[in-house]
Structures are given as C-alpha cells and as structure tokens.
N, C-alpha and C positions, 0 to 999 in steps of 0.2 A: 231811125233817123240817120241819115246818112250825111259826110259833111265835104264840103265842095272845093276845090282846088282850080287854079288857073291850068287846064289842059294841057295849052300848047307849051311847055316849057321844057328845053334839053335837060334840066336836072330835075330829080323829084324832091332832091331834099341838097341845102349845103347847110353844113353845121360852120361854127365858127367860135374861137375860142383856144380851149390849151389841148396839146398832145403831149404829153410824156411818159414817163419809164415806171410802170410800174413792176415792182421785185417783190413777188408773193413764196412766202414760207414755201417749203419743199416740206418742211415736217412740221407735220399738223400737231395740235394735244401738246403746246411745248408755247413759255413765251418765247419773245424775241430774242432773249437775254442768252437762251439754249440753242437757238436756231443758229446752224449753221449755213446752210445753203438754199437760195432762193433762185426762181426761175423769171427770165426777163421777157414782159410783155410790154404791148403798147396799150398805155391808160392814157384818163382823162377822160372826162364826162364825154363831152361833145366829140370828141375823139372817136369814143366805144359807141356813141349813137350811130355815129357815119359808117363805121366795120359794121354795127351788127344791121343797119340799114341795107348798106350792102350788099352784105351777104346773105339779103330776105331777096335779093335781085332787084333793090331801088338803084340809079343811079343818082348817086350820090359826090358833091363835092367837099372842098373842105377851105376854109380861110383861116390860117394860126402862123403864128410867128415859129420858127425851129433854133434851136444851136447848131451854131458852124463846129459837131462834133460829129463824133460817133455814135452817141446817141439820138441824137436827130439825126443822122442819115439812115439808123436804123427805121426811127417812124414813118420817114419819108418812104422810104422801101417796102417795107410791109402794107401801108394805107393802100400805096400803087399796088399791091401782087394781090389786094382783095379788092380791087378795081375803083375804088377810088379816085376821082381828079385831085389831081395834089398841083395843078399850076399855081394857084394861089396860096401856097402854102411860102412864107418867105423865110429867107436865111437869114438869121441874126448875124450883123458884123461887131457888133460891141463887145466884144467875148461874155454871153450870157449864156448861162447852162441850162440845161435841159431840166425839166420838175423831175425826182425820183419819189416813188412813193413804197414804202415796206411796209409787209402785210405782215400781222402778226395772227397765225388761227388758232387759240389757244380752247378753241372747243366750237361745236355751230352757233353758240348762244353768243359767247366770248371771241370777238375780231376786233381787233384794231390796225389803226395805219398810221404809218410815221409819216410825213412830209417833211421834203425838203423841199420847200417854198421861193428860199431866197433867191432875189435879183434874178427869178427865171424869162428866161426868153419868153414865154408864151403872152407874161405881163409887159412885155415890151411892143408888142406887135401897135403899128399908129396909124391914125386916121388916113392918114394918104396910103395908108397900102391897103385899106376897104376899096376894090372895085364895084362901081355902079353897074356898068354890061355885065359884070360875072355875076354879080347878086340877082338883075331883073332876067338871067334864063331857067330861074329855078320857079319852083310852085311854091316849095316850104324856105324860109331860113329859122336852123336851130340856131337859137343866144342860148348859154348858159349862163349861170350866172355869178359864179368865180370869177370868170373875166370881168366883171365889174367891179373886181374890188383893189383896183388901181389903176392908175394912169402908166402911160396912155393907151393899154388895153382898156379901161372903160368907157375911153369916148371912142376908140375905134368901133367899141360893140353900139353906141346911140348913135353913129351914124351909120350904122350895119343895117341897124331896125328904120331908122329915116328913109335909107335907100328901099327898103325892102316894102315899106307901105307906100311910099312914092310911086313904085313898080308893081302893086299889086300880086304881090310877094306875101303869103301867109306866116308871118310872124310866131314859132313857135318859144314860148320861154320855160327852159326846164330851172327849177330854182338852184338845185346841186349847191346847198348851201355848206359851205365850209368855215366853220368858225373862227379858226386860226388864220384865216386870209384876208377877217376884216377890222378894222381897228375898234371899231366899239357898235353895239345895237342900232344904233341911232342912225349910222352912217349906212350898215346893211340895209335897213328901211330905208331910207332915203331912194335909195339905186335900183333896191328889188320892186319898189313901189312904181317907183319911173317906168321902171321897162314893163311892168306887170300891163301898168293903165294900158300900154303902146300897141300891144300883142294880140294877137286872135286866137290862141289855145295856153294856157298854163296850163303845166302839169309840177306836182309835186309832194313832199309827203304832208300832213297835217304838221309835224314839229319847222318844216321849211315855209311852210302859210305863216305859222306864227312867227318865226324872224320876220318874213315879209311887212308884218304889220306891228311886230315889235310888239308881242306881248309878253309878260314874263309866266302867264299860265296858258293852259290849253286853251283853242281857240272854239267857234262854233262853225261847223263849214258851211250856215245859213249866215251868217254874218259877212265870211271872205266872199261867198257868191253873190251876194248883194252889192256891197260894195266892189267888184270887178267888173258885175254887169252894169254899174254906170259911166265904163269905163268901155275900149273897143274888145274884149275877152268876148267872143259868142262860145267859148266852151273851157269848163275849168275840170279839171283833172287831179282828187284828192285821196293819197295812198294812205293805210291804214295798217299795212303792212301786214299780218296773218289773218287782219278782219276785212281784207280785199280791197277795193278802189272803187270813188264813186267817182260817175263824171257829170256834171251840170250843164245844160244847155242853156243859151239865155231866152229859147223859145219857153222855158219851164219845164222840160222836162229831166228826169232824173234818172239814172241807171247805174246799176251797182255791177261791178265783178267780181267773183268771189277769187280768194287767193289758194292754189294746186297745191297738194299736200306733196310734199317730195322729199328725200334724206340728204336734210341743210349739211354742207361742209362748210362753206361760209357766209357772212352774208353781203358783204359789200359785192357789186357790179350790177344787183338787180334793178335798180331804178335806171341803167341803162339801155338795158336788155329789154326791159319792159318799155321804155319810151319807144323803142328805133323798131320794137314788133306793132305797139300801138299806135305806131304813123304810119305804118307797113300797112297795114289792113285799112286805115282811113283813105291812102292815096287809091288803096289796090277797090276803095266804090264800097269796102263793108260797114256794115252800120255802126253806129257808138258802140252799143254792146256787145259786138262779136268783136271790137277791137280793146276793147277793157278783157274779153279773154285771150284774146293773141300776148297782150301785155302781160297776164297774168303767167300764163303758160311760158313765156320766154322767161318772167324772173326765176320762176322754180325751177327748170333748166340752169339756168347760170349758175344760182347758189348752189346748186350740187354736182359745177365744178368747179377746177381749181382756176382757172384764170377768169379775165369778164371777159376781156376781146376775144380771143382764140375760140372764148366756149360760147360766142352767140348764133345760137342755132339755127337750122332749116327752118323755111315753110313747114316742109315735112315732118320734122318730127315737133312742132309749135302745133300742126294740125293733128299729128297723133297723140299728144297728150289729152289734149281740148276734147278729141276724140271719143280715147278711153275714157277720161273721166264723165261723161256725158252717158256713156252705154251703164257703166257704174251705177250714175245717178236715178238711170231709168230702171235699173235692174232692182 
C-alpha cells in the first residue's frame, strides 16, 4: 500500500515547532555529575525531522520562533548549510532564550536529559507569525507536540494544522511527548487528542499513545486505532521500541517493522531519525512497509551515534543496512 501526497508542491515537508541547543556528554559510562565536557548540536524533535529529512534529499522547510542570541544564530546557520528554508524561522525580540537540553550516557541502557525549558523562545512563537502561502506550498506539515504545551506556541500550532487541511496539506503529528512541559495528564490529553482527531498520519511510541489518551496503564493499539480512525488519521504509526513498529491503515490493513539490531550508545534521537526516514520513503512513492524499515534502519543508525542531528543518515547507508540485514535474513 502506498500513501499519497499533494504532487505539485515546492516543499515536501515543513516541520514547525522548537529548535534548540542540544549539549550531549563527550564521556560516555559517567553521570552528569562526572561529565565534564559536552558537544553542541542543534536539537528538537521537529528540528532533527527537517535536518535528517533533508539530508534523505527532501526539501524541506521549517516555521519556529529563535533567540535573538548566539544560540539561535547558531540554529539558524546550520538548518540553512543542510539546506533547509529557514525564511520563516522568526526572531524573538523579548529577550527569550534558546531551549538547552544535557545529555547524560551513563551506559546504552542508562541516558538521560536535562532540560532547560524555561520562558523559551520556541514556546513564544504566535499565531500571526503561522504563514498560510508558506504552509499551502508543502505536501506534509510536521506538528509536534511540545509545542502544544503552552501558549501561544500552542495555538500557533492549531492554526498551523487549520491552515494546513484548509490547503490540502497532509497533517503529520509526531507525539514527542515530554512530561516536564505539561502541567498535568489531563491537559496533555486534551491538546494531544485535539491535534491527534485533526491529522492524517500519527506516529509515536505506545507510552506517548497512552498520554494521548491518558491512561495510567499500558494501552491496547486496537483500541488507539479505533478510536483515531473515527477520527481524520488514515494511518497510525505505533513504536515498541526493540519489538519494532506497527503501522495501521484505516483501509484495515496492518504491517509490522521489525527493529535493526545495532551497538546502542544512546538512546534518545531515534524517534527522530526514524520519523523524517519514514516520510522520506512515503513521499519518495514506497509502500507502508518498506518505510516502517527506512524508519527502522535510520533509528539504529542514530543510537549508535553520538549526536541525533549531525548523525541522520544517507539514503545510502539507510539502504545498506535494510540491505544487509535482508541477505542475513535470507541466508
């Protein structure tokens, strides 16, 4: 099954949402507390979709609010030199800072991240600076869904998704749920639920389905697929993280990816890596299941490097892994 795209459009994909500074451990095996020196990348969910979108050869835009710093002129600089449109990338005047996020790898099992969160510029970005001509020249718009969890980044993002279905713009919503970004359950569900009905592809992990729907145990992915397909979703996208990815059609049918066995260093950037290979192969006319393995193959790449952005891979080596492991399988 293959899934269909508005042709004629200048962009293939514009994400929208936060970019900032992520500062990942230089020494591995070690918490934070030991870590001395860290290497400075450009993060953010939506952010690392458009770099590693990019850099599969989509052209890709980007709409987010920046600091009027050196930190954002960084982002802004790197998104442009991996080909990126960054016109609608705006300059915060309010002196608001740029999001830092520290990585800690204190083993491939053991990562965490520190956020600094506050009063960031990305959560500033407002509705009048969502362009309607910029959004209707794309086939995709990526929401994430961070950006919803404050004003007036979160109505900039409902009227991102407005414009975008008005325009015959394919709505995708990656969940990227960050718990410290939302004041309580209840409010997560609310926002994730909204944009979820609104969307034509969700993608996300089974523990980000469950905020969605706000349960406090595991969920059943016959349940979220049901209740999205009465809803505009014709395709729902459910990670399981070493037990691979299923994707749902709302035609009924089902198809599994299995997850690449590869030497984890860390684990955070894969759910990025994996989205911006798995719309890479959907635009580029391949079917469900060979993009549930593009996806698959881009995350085990990422995790066993050290950064997400910098380390989102080729076509080429996304196809020689998928490759290899296929002669493997046969052998």
């Amino acid at each position: 099954m293959n899934y269909k795209f508005n042709e004629n459009r200048e962009f293939d994909i514009i994400a929208v949402g936060r970019a900032c500074i992520d500062l990942n451990a230089v020494e591995y095996n070690r918490p934070m507390e030991e870590t001395m020196t860290f290497s400075k990348y450009v993060g953010g969910s939506p952010a690392n979709i458009a770099i590693g979108s990019s850099k599969l050869g989509l052209k890709a835009g980007f709409i987010g609010k920046l600091a009027d710093d050196q930190h954002g002129r960084f982002i802004e600089q790197y998104m442009s030199e991996v080909g990126i449109d960054t016109s609608n990338m705006v300059v915060d005047t309010e002196g608001h800072k740029t999001g830092l996020a520290f990585t800690e790898i204190k083993s491939p099992e053991e990562c965490s991240i520190l956020m600094y969160r506050q009063d960031v510029a990305d959560l500033y970005l407002d509705p009048s600076e969502v362009n309607e001509e910029y959004i209707k020249k794309s086939k995709i718009l990526l929401v994430s869904g961070t950006a919803l969890s404050k004003s007036p980044s979160r109505e900039a993002m409902l009227k991102a998704v407005s414009l975008a279905k008005k325009n015959d713009v394919k709505v995708i919503f990656e969940l990227d749920y960050r718990p410290y970004s939302w004041n309580n359950a209840e409010e997560t569900a609310v926002y994730y639920s909204l944009v979820a009905e609104q969307s034509d592809v969700v993608i996300g992990t089974r523990e980000e389905f469950d905020a969605l729907e706000n349960r406090t145990t595991e969920g059943n992915n016959e349940d979220t697929v049901n209740y999205l397909f009465k809803h505009s979703p014709d395709l729902v996208v459910i990670k399981h993280g070493v037990e691979g990815s299923y994707a749902y059609a709302k035609s009924g049918e089902i198809f599994r990816g299995l997850a690449y066995k590869t030497k984890v260093l860390k684990t955070f950037g894969a759910g990025d890596s994996y989205a911006s290979a798995f719309l890479f192969a959907l635009i580029s006319g391949k079917d469900i299941e060979t993009a549930l393995k593009y996806g698959s193959a881009s995350a085990s790449i990422v995790v066993s490097k050290h950064s997400s952005s910098d380390a989102m891979p080729s076509v080429e080596e996304i196809e020689e892994l998928i490759s290899k492991n296929e002669t493997i399988s046969v052998g």
